[in-house]
Structure formats: C-alpha cells, structure tokens
C-alpha positions, 0 to 999 in steps of 0.5 A: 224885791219886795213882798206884799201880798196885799197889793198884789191882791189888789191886782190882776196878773197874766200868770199866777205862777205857784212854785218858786223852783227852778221850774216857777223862777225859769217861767216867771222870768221867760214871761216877763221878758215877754211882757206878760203881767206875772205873779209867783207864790210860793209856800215856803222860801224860794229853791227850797225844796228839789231845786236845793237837793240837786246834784249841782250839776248842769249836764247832757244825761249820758245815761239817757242815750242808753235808754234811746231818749236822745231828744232828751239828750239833745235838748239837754246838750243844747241847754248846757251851753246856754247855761254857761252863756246867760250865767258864767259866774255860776256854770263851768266845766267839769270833766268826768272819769268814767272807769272801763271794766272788761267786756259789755256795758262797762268796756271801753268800746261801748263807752267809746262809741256812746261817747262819740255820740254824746260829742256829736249831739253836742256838736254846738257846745264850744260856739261860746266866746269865753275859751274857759267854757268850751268842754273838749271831747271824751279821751281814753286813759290807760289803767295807770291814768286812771288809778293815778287821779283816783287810786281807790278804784276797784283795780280788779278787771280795771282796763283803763277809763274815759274823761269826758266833759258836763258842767257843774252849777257853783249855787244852784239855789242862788242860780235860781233866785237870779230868775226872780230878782231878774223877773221882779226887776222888771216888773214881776211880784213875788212872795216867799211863805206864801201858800196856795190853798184853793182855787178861785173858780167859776164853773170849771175856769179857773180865775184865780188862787186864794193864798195863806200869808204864812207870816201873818196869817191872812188870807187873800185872794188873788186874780188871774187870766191863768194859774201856772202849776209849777210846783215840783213834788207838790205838783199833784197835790196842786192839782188835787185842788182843781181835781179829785182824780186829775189825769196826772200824778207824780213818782217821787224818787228821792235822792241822797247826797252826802258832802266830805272833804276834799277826796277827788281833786278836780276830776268827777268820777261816775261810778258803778256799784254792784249793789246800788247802782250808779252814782257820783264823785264831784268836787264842789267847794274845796268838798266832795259830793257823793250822789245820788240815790233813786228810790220812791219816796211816798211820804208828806213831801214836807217831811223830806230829809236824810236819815241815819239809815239813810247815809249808812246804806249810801256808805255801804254802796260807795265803798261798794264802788270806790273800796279804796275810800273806807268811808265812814259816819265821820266822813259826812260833814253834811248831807241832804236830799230832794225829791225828782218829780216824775210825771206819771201818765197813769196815777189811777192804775194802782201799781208799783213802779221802780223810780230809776228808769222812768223819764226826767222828760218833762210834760207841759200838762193843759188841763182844758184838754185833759180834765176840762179844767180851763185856765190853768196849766201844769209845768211836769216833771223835768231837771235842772238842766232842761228847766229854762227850754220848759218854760219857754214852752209852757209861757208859749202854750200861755200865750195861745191860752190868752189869745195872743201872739207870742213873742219869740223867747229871748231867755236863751240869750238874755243874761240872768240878774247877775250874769251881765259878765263876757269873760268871767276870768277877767271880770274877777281879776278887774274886781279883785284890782277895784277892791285891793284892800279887801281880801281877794278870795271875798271877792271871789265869792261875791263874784261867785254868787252875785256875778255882775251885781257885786257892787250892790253888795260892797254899798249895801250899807248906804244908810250906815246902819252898821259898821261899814268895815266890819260888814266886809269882814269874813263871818269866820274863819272858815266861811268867805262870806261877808256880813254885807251880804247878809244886809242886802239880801235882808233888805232886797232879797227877801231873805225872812228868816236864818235859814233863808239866808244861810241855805239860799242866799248864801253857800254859809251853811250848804257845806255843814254847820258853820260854827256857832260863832258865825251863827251868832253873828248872822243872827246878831246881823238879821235881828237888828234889820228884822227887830227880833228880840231875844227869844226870835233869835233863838229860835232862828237858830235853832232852826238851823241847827235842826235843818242840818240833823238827820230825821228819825229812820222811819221818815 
C-alpha cells in the first residue's frame, strides 16, 4: 500500500471516498471487489478517530430490543456472525453477566424473556464451521454464581444473573485497515494525511474533491463520477462544503473509556448504575475496559480527549455500580474517548437533545433527492457492528448513481486481508510449530493482528537492512510486539509517524504507555526507514507522550 497523491490526480476514480473509518474502509473494500475504480482520503492516519474510541465490541445491542428497534437488532445479529466468518483472527466470543435485582426492568423474568428474544433473532448465529465461534444461549445463575465470578456486585436485592453470549474485536483499528490493505491490494488508492477542503463542481454536480497533502503541503485536485462522504463526526462539516444548511446534521455523543488491570477475569459484566446509567466490564488483553459514557459532545471534533474531570465523574458512576471495586485515579492505567455520529433528521430546529436514546440506525443519505446536490452521497450514522452491511447499500446506491448494473456484494463472505484462516485454533498451533525458536506468545501476537499475512511480517527485512534477529526480538518486556513489525507497516502500511505505528498498526500503546525504552526503540527503528534526524525523532515521541495525557477539563 503506498500513497501518492499526485498520481492518483492524474486519474479518475469510480468513487472518492473521504473518511478512512470503519464506515470508508468497509466501502472502499465492498467497491472494489465489485470492480469499481476506488479512492479513499483521509485527514488524519486511518482508524483514528471514532473507529479507535470503541468499545471493542462486535455485538446484537440488547438494549435496542427495549426500544423496539429490532431491525437494528436483527441486522446487527446477523453481521456478528459474518464478522467472526471473514475475520476469525480478530472476533471471538465473549459471555456477558447481566446481574438480576427485584422486580421491573432488572428482574430475571423480564431479562429471560428479552433474552430469549435476543436467541431467536439470532436464530443463524452458530451456522459457522469453527465450534470455537459459535455462542450458546443465555442461562440463568443463582446469586451464589453471580457474586462467585464478580463478587463486587451490589449484594442488596441481588437475585441471581443471566450470561449470554456478543463478540469482542482483538484490535479494532488494525480490523479496520484489513479493509484497505484488502481494497489496495486489488487495485483501490488510498492516502493517509490527506485532507478534503472543497468541492470540484459544476453547477450543482459534483465531480470531484480538491485535497490538502497534510505532509507536503500541496494541493491537488482529484476527479470522480461520485464523492462517498463517509467521515464519521465530521460528516456534517463535509457537507458543509457542498452545503450551507444540508437537510442532515449529527449529534455527537462522546464516550469514555477507561483501561485497569485485570479485574473481571474472562467474563464481561453489563451494569446498571443509579446515577449514570449503564455501562461495561470487558476483559481485553490480559486488562479491563470500562465503558462507555453518552453525553453530547459540541465542541471542534479535532479536540476530542479524556479529561481529569472526565475519568473522576466515570469513577463516581462504576463504583456506583460495582461498590465492591473502590476504584481510584491509580487504577486507570489508560484511557481514551470517541465520538458516535448520530444522524440528525432536524439539524435546523435548534433544540436540545439528550444523546442516549437516539438510534445507532444508520442512513445512506443521497443528496440529488435531498438537496439537490448531484454525485455525491453520505454514509450516516451507524456502529461497528452494522458497518459492512452500510457499505454494501451505499456501494449498491453507487452503482445505480452510475448507471450500472450492480453486482450482488461478496463482502459477507470474502476473508478480509488477514482473515484467510478456517479454524484459528489450528491455524495458530501450525504457526507456533513452523517458528519453534520464536517465542510462541509473538507468534500469537502477529497471529492476532495479521492473521494469515504473518509471514509477511517474519520476511519483512528481505533487504537486510537491520539485524534479522533482533527485529524477532519483544521491544520490552512488557509489550509481545516485535521490531519487524514495526519494518513492514513503515514499508507496506503506510504507517508515517510514531503514533501511527504505535496506536493502529500495532496494540503497543492501546494498553498505556509503553515505557520509554520501547518508545526509543520504536522510533530508533522509524527513523532509520523514514530518515528522521534527531529533532524529528523527538518530536515523534513526544506526540505520543501527550496522545496518552488527558486534555484541560474545559475541552
């Protein structure tokens, strides 16, 4: 995968896609693979924003059911078990304990009969090959069972619990650059740093984007017969630039999460708190997430971040919920937030609006019909888990845009870069009996991230320009990340600056500052690819450093 912007000027593309989120990457794919002539921009690095602020989950949304949106509902179920079919290195069961309290919307009756619900909706999700993917159905658990797997529950009114059964993503910002390697690898462009600032029109078509190079600093204009806005919280603004008043806005909701050490074993934990709500429990990496907040957000999406304030008012509402844990300041060993874009069917009326309740439904906005506005299209609203069936129907829409016949979509179905794999068990044993001399948790890692591809990482270095065995080497002692990794996604991923690398191509830093020594080695290794002279790899650092601070309270 390689960026050039200047050829891709010299070109014109299918699509344009502007935004490489989950939403851009899962279109840019889907087009692809359906023969369309694809470009994707983004102004930042890809999966940097709302993609990377997730709860790392791929799941049903119980809670929608309460709401009577059981399409969503449905179509989410549906998409978990084509998740854990295209990327089995990446998706895996998780079960869930949902405490039962009394009587109402807590008690075990109404969570029986809303999860036998939730188990026939997904009456297909066990039609997979691999048994170590298929989920079970809810079961009930006595108070005793409960309090044995998390004994810091509220034990007052405490009647029992019910375990049912959504998956978890392993790195859900390397998941979504799977779709773009995959869609370059077939002929799509794409650009990191690469930021739309107008429009290429005539009349009211749109023909094109003119794009800031973020590294270089020059403009180019590049040409489409449709311009795809997939760009998440800045969707609006996007269309801002087509449109002073377009017929759709967002509610940003921003959501907080917070990383400790491990706490609740292998079981996740919904909870409900008196004072904020509900949130989660999830063990991820040998840690424990807790998330998520769903307050709205109305500042400059580029200033997004964790506060002090933040992380104490979060603290407030789990020990809330959980009494038993006291979890303090000390605790957190990293934290970090995103924005869930909210379509907004009235952005004009000028009222308030509480950001809990509104629908993660998504909306494939054309805006020929809705502001007269030819050849450009909107990817809206949405979640993770629904973000490759949205793709599938906004590249349809294209093609009926472009005057063509369109494909059926293989994407439900096609492994994604590194998902060639049947039976992931197996396929990891085989790997750790190829490399016997490596350690076998590195190869679980770079099974883990790169799935099928992980040979690609162990050859990275055919040129010998570093020391072979000291790229297969851990960068620390607490990290199972390896210095050819660090080589290949320099030299094929497009990875541009310490960040990238240490937040999205690699989990390095998604558990909490790694330590200065790795950080020096990681930079030692990008400057020597990247010809960085001593003041750059300062500077790359101490980006880093301050990505994993917290911002001023008033943000």
């Amino acid at each position: 995968m390689k960026r050039d912007l200047p050829q891709m000027a010299q070109e014109t593309f299918d699509l344009v896609i502007i935004g490489g989120g989950i939403s851009g990457a899962s279109i840019a794919w889907d087009a692809t693979l359906r023969g369309l002539k694809v470009a994707l921009l983004e102004k930042d690095d890809f999966a940097h924003a709302t993609t990377a602020g997730s709860s790392k989950l791929i799941h049903g949304g119980l809670r929608y059911l309460v709401n009577g949106e059981l399409g969503l509902v449905r179509e989410s179920l549906r998409e978990r078990r084509i998740w854990e079919t295209i990327a089995p290195h990446m998706v895996d069961p998780l079960p869930f304990l949902i405490p039962t309290y009394g009587k109402g919307m807590q008690s075990g009756f109404v969570l029986s009969v809303g999860l036998t619900f939730y188990d026939l909706l997904s009456f297909d999700r066990n039609w997979l090959n691999d048994e170590d993917k298929k989920l079970p159905g809810y079961k009930s658990l006595s108070k005793e069972e409960a309090l044995a797997i998390m004994p810091s529950l509220k034990k007052e009114g405490l009647t029992g619990a019910k375990i049912y059964y959504d998956c978890q993503m392993f790195a859900p910002e390397r998941l979504c650059l799977e779709f773009i390697l995959g869609a370059t690898d077939k002929g799509a462009r794409a650009a990191n740093y690469a930021k739309v600032t107008d429009f290429i029109r005539h009349d009211d078509i749109v023909e094109g984007v003119v794009v800031e190079d973020r590294l270089t600093g020059e403009t180019h204009n590049i040409r489409a017969n449709l311009v795809i806005n997939a760009s998440g919280p800045w969707a609006d603004k996007v269309m801002g630039l087509a449109d002073e008043t377009p017929s759709r806005g967002l509610i940003r909701s921003k959501g907080i999460h917070i990383i400790t050490r491990e706490l609740s074993g292998k079981t996740a934990l919904a909870v409900q708190s008196a004072i904020g709500g509900h949130f989660f429990v999830i063990p991820w990496r040998g840690h424990t997430i807790f998330g998520t907040t769903d307050t709205i957000f109305k500042g400059n999406p580029d200033a997004l971040g964790v506060s002090e304030a933040d992380i104490a008012s979060f603290l407030t509402v789990v020990n809330d919920g959980l009494p038993g844990l006291n979890l303090t300041r000390q605790d957190v060993v990293h934290h970090y937030a995103g924005l869930r874009p909210l379509v907004d069917t009235n952005p004009n009326d000028g009222e308030e609006t509480e950001s809990y309740n509104v629908s993660r439904a998504a909306e494939v906005a054309d805006h020929a019909k809705l502001d007269g506005i030819e050849g450009f299209i909107s990817a809206l609203g949405g979640k993770w888990t629904t973000s490759r069936h949205l793709a599938e129907q906004v590249v349809t829409m294209a093609f009926k845009k472009l005057g063509r016949d369109a494909p059926k979509s293989p994407t439900a179905t096609t492994p994604l870069y590194g998902g060639d794999i049947k039976i992931f068990r197996k396929f990891l044993e085989q790997a750790q009996k190829n490399h016997p001399d490596i350690d076998p948790a590195i190869i679980e890692n770079l099974a883990r991230f790169h799935g099928s591809r992980l040979e690609d990482i162990l050859t990275s270095d055919n040129a010998n320009k570093h020391n072979a065995a000291a790229l297969l080497e851990p960068l620390s002692d607490t990290r199972k990340d390896i210095g050819a990794q660090i080589i290949h996604s320099v030299r094929n991923e497009m990875a541009i600056t310490l960040s990238d690398m240490l937040f999205r191509r690699s989990g390095i830093a998604t558990l909490g500052h790694p330590g200065t020594e790795l950080l020096g080695k990681a930079a030692d290794l990008m400057a020597e690819e990247l010809d960085w002279d001593i003041s750059e790899r300062a500077i790359q650092i101490e980006a880093v450093k301050r990505r994993l601070e917290t911002v001023p309270n008033e943000l």
